[in-house]
C-alpha positions, -999 to 999 in steps of 0.1 A, spaced: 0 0 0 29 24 7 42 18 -30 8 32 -42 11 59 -21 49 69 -32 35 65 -65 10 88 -63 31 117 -46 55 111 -76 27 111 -106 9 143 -86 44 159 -84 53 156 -123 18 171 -131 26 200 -106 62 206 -126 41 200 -161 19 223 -151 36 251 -135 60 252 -165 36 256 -188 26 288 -175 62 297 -167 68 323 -198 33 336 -195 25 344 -159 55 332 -138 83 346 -154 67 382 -145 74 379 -114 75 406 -93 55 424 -119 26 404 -114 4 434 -115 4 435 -145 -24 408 -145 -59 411 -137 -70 400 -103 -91 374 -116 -60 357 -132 -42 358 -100 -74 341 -79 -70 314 -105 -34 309 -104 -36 307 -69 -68 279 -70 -48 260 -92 -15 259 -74 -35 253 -45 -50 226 -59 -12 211 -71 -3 214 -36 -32 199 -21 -34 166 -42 10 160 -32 2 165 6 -28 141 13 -14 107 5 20 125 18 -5 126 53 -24 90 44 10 70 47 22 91 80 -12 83 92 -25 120 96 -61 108 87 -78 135 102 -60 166 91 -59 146 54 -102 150 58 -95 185 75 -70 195 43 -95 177 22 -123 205 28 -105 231 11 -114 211 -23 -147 220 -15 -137 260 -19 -108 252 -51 -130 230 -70 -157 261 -76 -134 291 -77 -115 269 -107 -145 266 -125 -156 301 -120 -125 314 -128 -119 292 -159 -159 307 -174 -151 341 -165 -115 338 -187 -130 319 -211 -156 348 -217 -130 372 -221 -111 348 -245 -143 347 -265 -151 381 -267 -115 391 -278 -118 366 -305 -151 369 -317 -149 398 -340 -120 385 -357 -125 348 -354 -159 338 -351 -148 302 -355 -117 302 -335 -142 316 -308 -164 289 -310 -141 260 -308 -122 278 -276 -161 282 -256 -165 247 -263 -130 231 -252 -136 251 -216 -171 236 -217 -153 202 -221 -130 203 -194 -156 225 -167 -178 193 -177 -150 166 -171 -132 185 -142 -171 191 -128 -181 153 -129 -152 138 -121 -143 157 -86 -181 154 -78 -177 115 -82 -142 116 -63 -163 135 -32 -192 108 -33 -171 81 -37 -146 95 -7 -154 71 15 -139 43 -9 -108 50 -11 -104 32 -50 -126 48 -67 -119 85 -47 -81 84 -58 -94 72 -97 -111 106 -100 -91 129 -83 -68 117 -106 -89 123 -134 -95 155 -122 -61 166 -121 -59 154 -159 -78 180 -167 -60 205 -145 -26 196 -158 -38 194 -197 -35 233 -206 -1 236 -189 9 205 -210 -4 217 -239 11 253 -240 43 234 -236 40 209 -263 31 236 -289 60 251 -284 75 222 -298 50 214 -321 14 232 -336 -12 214 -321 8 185 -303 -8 201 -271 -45 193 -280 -36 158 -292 -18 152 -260 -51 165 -241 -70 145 -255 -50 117 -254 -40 118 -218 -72 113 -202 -73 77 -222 -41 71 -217 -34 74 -180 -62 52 -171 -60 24 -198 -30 18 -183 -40 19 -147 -67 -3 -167 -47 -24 -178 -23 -33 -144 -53 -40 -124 -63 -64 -148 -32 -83 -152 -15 -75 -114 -47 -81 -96 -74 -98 -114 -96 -71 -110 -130 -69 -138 -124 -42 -163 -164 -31 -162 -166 -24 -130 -134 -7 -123 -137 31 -119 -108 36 -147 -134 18 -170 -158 50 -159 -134 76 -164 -130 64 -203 -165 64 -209 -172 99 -193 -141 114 -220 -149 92 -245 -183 111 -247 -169 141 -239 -145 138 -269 -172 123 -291 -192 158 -284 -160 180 -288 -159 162 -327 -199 167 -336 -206 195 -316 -186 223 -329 -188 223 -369 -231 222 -365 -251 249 -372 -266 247 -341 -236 258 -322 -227 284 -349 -257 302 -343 -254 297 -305 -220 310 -302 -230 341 -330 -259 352 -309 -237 349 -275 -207 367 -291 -233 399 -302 -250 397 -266 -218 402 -247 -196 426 -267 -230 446 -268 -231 444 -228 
């Protein structure tokens, strides 16, 4: 059990390095002049380091025993999980209104990539919180959860290297990270594929993915986007 746990505080360390290097030219790099930025990038920043810290230190306090102050520390989640979310419509409203008049299309695609991760991020933390009393299934979607967290970080970073490498690693990763968790349990420990929670987390991005494809190009969303683009620049 203490292998998992040294497992986890590795994997939930590399997506805090991942992900604070992606932002490194565009946000930490500034620093001291941090002013420059708008408060409500700074109250997201600061959610989402939060939230890097936060999933390193509780199986850091399950294998030293500290179960109480590891439910205590675990509350804050409750506070983070919102003010990402909030934070991440409210950006991606600027984003869209910046890039409406000029790209219409570009717009569109960017409202409904933050509507995909607000959706995953959402569903799986809500799982991860009922489920937290079973300690499998609550670790499978906080991990999914942080998938999601780390995949814009990653992705800034691998288009640097390459056009559009970061959105085929984002949605990659998702499938990736738990087929192979997937596929260990199944060979390791005998455990049945449909009823593990990794199973679940596939499903929920499969779909997610599957609407990210049809979604976007339709007519329906075109028209959505157009008439939400011409109510906010107008207000």
């Amino acid at each position: 059990m203490e292998k998992k746990y040294k497992f986890l505080i590795a994997f939930f360390s590399l997506v805090t390095i991942i992900s604070l290097a992606g932002f490194y030219s565009s946000y930490w790099s500034k620093f001291p002049r941090l002013g420059e930025f708008k408060n409500l990038i700074h109250i997201h920043f600061l959610a989402f380091t939060c939230w890097l810290i936060l999933i390193i230190i509780q199986p850091i306090l399950i294998m030293r025993k500290k179960f109480m102050l590891h439910r205590q520390l675990g509350r804050l989640s409750y506070f983070l999980a919102p003010i990402l979310v909030l934070t991440i419509i409210l950006l991606t409203k600027e984003k869209f209104i910046r890039e409406f008049d000029e790209f219409p299309s570009d717009a569109a695609i960017s409202a409904f990539i933050a509507f995909v991760d607000i959706s995953s991020f959402s569903t799986f933390y809500l799982i991860a919180m009922f489920k937290k009393s079973n300690v499998r299934w609550h670790v499978a979607f906080i991990i999914a959860a942080t998938l999601i967290v780390l995949n814009p970080g990653l992705s800034r970073i691998l288009n640097q290297i390459s056009p559009g490498l970061g959105l085929l690693t984002a949605v990659l990763i998702p499938f990736l990270v738990p087929g192979i968790v997937l596929i260990i349990e199944k060979i390791k420990y005998k455990r049945g594929i449909l009823k593990s929670p990794y199973f679940l987390i596939i499903i929920i991005w499969t779909i997610e993915i599957l609407l990210f494809i049809t979604i976007p190009p339709t007519d329906f969303w075109k028209n959505v986007t157009h008439h939400l683009g011409i109510f906010l620049t107008k207000n």
